[in-house]
C-alpha positions in Angstrom: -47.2 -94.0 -21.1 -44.7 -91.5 -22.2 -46.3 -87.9 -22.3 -44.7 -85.2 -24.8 -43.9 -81.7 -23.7 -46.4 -79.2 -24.7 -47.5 -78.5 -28.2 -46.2 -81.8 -29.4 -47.1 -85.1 -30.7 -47.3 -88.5 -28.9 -48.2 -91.5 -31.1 -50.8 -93.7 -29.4 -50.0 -97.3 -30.4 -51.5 -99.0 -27.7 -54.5 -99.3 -25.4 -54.5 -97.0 -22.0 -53.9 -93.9 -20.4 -52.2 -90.6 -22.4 -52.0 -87.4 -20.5 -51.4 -84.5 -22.7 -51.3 -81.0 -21.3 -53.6 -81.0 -18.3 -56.1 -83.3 -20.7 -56.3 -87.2 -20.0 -56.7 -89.2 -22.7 -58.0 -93.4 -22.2 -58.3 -94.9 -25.5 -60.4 -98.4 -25.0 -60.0 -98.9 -28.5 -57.0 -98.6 -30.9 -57.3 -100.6 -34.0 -54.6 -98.4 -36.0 -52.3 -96.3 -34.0 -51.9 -92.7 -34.9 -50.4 -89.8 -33.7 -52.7 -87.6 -30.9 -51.7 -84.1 -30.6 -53.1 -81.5 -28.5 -52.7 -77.4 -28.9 -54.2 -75.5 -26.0 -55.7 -72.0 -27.5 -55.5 -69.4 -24.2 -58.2 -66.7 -24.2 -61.9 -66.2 -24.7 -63.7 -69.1 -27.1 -65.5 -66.9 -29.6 -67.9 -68.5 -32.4 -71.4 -69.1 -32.8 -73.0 -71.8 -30.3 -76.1 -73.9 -30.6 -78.7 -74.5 -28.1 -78.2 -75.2 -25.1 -75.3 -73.7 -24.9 -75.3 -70.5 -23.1 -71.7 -69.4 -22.5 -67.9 -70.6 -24.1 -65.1 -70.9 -21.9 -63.1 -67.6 -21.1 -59.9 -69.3 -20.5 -58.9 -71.7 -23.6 -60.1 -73.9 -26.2 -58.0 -77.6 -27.2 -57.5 -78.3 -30.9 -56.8 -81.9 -31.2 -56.0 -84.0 -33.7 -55.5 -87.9 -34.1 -54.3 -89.7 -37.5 -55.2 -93.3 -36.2 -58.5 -94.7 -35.3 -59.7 -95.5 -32.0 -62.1 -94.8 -29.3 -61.1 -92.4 -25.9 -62.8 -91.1 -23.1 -61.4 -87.1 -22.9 -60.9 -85.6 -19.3 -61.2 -82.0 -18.8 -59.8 -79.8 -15.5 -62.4 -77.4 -14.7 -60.6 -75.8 -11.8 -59.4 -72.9 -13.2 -62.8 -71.9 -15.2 -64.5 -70.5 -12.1 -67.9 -72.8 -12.4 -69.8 -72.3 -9.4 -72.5 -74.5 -10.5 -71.2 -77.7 -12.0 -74.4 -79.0 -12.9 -74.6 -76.5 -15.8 -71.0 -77.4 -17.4 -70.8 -79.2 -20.3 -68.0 -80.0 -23.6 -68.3 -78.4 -26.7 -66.9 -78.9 -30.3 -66.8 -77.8 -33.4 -64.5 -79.0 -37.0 -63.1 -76.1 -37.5 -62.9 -71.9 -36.7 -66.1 -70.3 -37.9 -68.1 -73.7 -37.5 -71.1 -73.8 -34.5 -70.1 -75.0 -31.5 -72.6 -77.7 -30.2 -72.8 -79.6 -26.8 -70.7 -83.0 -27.2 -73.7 -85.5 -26.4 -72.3 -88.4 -23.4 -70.2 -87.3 -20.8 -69.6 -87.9 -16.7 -69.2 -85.4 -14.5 -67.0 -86.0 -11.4 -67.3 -83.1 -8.8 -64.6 -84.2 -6.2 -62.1 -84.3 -9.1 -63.5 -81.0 -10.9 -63.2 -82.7 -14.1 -65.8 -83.7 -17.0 -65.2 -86.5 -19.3 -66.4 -86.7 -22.8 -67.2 -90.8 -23.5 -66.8 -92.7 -26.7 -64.9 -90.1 -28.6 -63.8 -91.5 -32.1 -62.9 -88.1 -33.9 -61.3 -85.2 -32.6 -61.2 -81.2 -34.0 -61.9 -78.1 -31.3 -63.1 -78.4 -28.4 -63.7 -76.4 -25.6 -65.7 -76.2 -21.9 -69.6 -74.5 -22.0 -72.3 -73.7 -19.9 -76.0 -74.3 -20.0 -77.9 -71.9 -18.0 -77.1 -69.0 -16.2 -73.4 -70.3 -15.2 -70.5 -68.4 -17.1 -67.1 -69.8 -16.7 -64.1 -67.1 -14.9 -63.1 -65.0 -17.4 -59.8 -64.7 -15.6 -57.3 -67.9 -15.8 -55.8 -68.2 -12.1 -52.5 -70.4 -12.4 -51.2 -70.3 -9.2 -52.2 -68.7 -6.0 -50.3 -69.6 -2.3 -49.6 -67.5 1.2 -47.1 -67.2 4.1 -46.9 -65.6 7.0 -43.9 -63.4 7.8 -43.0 -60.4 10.6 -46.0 -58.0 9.4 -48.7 -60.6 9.1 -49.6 -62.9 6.0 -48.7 -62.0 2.5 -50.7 -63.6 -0.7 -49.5 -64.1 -3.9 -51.1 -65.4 -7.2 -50.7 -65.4 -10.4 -52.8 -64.9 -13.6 -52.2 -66.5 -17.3 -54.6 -64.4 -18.6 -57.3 -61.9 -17.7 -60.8 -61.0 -20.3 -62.6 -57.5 -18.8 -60.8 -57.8 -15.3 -61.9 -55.1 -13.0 -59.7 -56.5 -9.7 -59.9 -59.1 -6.9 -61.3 -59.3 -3.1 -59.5 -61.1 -1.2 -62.2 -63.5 1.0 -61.1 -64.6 4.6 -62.2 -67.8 7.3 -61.0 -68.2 10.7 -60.3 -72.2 11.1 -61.2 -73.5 15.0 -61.0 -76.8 15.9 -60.7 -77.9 12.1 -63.8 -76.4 11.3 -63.9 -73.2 8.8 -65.3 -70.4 9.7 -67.5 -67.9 7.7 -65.5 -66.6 5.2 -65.4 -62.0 5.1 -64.3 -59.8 2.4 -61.0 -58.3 3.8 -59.7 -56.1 0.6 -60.8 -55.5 -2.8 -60.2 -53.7 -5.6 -62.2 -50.6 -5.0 -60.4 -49.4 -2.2 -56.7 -51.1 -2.9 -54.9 -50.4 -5.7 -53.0 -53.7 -5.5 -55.7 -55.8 -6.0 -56.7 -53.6 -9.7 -56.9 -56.4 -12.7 -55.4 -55.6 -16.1 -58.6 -55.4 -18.0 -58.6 -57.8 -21.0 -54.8 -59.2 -21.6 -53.3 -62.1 -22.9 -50.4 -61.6 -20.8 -49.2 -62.9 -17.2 -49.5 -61.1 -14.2 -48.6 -61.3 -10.5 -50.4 -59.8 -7.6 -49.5 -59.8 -3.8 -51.0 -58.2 -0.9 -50.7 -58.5 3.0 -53.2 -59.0 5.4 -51.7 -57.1 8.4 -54.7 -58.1 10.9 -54.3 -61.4 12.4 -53.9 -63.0 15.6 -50.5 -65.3 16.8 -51.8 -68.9 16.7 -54.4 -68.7 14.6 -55.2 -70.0 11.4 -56.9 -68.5 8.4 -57.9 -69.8 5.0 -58.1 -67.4 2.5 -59.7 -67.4 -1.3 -60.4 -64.9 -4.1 -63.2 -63.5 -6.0 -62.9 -61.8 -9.2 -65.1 -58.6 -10.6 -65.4 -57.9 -14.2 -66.1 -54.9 -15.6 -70.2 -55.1 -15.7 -69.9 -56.0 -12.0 -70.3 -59.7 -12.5 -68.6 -61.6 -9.1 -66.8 -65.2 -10.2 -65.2 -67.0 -6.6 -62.2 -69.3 -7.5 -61.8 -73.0 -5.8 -58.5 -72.1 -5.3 -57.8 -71.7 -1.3 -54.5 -71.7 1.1 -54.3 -71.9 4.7 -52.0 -69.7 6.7 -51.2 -70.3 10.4 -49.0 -67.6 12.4 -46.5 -68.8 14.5 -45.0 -67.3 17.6 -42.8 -64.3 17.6 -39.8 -65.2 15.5 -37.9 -64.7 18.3 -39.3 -67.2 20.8 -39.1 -69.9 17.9 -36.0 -71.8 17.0 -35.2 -71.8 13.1 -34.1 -74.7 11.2 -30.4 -74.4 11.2 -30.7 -76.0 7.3 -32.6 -76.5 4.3 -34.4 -79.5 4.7 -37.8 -80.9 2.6 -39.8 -83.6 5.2 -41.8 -86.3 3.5 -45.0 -85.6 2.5 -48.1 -86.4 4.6 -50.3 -88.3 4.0 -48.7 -89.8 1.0 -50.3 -91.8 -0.6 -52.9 -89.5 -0.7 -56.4 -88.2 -2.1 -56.8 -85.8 -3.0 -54.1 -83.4 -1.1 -50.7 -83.6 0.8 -48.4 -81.4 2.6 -44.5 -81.3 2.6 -42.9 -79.1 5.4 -40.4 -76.9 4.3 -37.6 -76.0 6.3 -35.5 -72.5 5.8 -32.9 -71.3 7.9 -33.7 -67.7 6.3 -35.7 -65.9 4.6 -36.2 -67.2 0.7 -38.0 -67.1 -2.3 -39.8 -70.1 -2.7 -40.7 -72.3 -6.1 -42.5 -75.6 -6.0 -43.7 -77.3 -9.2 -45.2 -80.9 -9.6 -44.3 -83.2 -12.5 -44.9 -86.5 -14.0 -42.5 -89.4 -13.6 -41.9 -88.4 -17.8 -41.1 -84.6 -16.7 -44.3 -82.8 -17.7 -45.4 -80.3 -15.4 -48.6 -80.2 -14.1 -48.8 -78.1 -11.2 -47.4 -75.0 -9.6 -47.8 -75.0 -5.7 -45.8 -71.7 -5.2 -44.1 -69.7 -8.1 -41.5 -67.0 -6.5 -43.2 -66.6 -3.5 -41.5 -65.2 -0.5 -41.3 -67.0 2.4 -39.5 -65.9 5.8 -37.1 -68.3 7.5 -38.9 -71.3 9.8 -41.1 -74.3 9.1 -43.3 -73.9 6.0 -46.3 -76.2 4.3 -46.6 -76.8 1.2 -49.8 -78.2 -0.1 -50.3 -80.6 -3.3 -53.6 -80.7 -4.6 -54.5 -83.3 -6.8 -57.9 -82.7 -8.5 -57.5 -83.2 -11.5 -55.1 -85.6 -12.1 -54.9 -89.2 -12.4 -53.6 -91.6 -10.4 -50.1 -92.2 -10.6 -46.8 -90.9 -9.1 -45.8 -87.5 -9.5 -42.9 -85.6 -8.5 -42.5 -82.6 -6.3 -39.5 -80.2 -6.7 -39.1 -77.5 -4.7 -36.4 -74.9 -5.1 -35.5 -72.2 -2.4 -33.2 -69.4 -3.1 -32.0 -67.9 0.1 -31.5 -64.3 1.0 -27.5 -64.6 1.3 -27.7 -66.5 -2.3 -27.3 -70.3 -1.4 -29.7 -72.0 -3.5 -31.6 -75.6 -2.0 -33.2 -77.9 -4.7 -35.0 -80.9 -3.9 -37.3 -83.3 -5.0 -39.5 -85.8 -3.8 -41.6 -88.6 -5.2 -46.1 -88.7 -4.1 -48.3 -91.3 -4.9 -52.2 -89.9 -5.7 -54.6 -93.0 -5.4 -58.5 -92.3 -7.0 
């Protein structure tokens, strides 16, 4: 089904699948077709809540609206709210701004996917993500985050889309031996590196990097982030990327071209890996799409990368099944650019 860019309208005129911003809409039933719309709001969800309801999300709320009649199950990404405890999560709604928010009554929760689904919707108006319990969700919206390894050690890079009460990161660290992870260790944070400080409360984007200088030649590490806010509360993300460090670039032949592999495994559930070859160093951008051109991913977003084989990793939690497209774009250091795109397949 055709999916609109964002902040528009699709008209739903038939039974099946709609995928509007990251939300996935089934509609079992469709009597009279209608048009579905769906505005993401970023930034804390204020308003008074009902029992059970302990907490609102921190990162967005959806307004949506349908003119037609019919009956949808609503899928929600909770990746990026920084639930530790899924149990706890549940959907909220409300008619309008200054309404109470109360806890949406049947819904599934589905772990391995990190989504929730709200079942037997017939009417839509604002909803959002809550907690029951002692779970908040991250009050800092983490869009991308990805790391390379280059002649000083491994540099990280991430990127927020928004930050509430942001005191800084730490940056968490596992050696992986034999394909089992390690404990993970705390290896910088914000208190003692300035790079790592958060912006407070913002509704603007930010970018953070920072190098982790002590690691060993053929090892591999997976590294993750926590978050601190400003009364000392500690959210870890989902988010991870493994790094391995390669031989001295000297005693390593580089790629004498640009060159995207195919992905492996592909198809695949619920992640893949492309190898990315670059004859020099380059800044890296690699963005996943629908077959209809909506993105719905960012794997790396300007990250720099130095020249040899590098793997990129598409996670798929979240989405639905289908085929989605992987572009990748490197820009070289002597200014020749290398744009490519290849087709996956995610099967649930």
């Amino acid at each position: 089904t055709p999916t609109p860019t964002p902040g528009t309208t699709y008209t739903a005129d038939t039974p099946g699948a709609y995928v509007l911003e990251t939300l996935f809409f089934e509609a079992t039933a469709l009597p009279t077709p209608g048009a579905l719309t769906v505005v993401p709001v970023p930034g804390p969800v204020t308003g008074p809540k009902a029992p059970p309801i302990s907490a609102l999300s921190q990162v967005r709320r959806y307004d949506i609206t349908f003119t037609g009649v019919g009956t949808f199950d609503l899928t929600f990404p909770y990746g990026d709210e920084g639930i530790t405890d899924p149990a706890t999560l549940r959907i909220a709604r409300r008619e309008t701004s200054g309404d109470t928010w109360t806890v949406y009554p049947t819904f599934a929760l589905n772990t391995t996917d990190q989504t929730i689904t709200a079942t037997g919707v017939t009417s839509f108006s604002q909803w959002a993500l809550a907690t029951v319990g002692a779970d908040v969700p991250l009050a800092v919206e983490l869009r991308t985050f990805a790391g390379a390894p280059d002649d000083k050690g491994v540099t990280l890079s991430w990127n927020t889309a928004t930050e509430q009460q942001n005191a800084g990161f730490s940056v968490l660290r596992a050696e992986l031996i034999g394909g089992t992870v390690g404990a993970y260790a705390t290896v910088a944070q914000h208190t003692t590196t300035p790079s790592l400080v958060g912006q407070g409360t913002t509704a603007q984007a930010h970018s953070y990097t920072w190098r982790d200088e002590r690691v060993a030649v053929g090892h591999t590490y997976r590294y993750t982030l926590l978050s601190t806010d400003v009364s000392g509360a500690t959210h870890r993300y989902t988010q991870s990327v493994e790094v391995l460090i390669p031989q001295p670039a000297a005693a390593v032949a580089l790629p004498t071209e640009f060159a995207l592999l195919p992905a492996s495994p592909n198809p695949f559930n619920p992640t893949t890996s492309l190898r990315l070859d670059l004859p020099q160093a380059s800044t890296v951008t690699a963005e996943v799409y629908t077959t209809l051109g909506q993105r719905v991913r960012v794997i790396a977003a300007a990250v720099p990368m130095v020249a040899g084989q590098q793997r990129l990793t598409m996670d798929g939690a979240g989405l639905a099944s289908g085929v989605y497209v992987v572009r990748v774009i490197a820009l070289g250091e002597n200014g020749v650019t290398f744009s490519k795109a290849q087709r996956v397949l995610l099967t649930k």
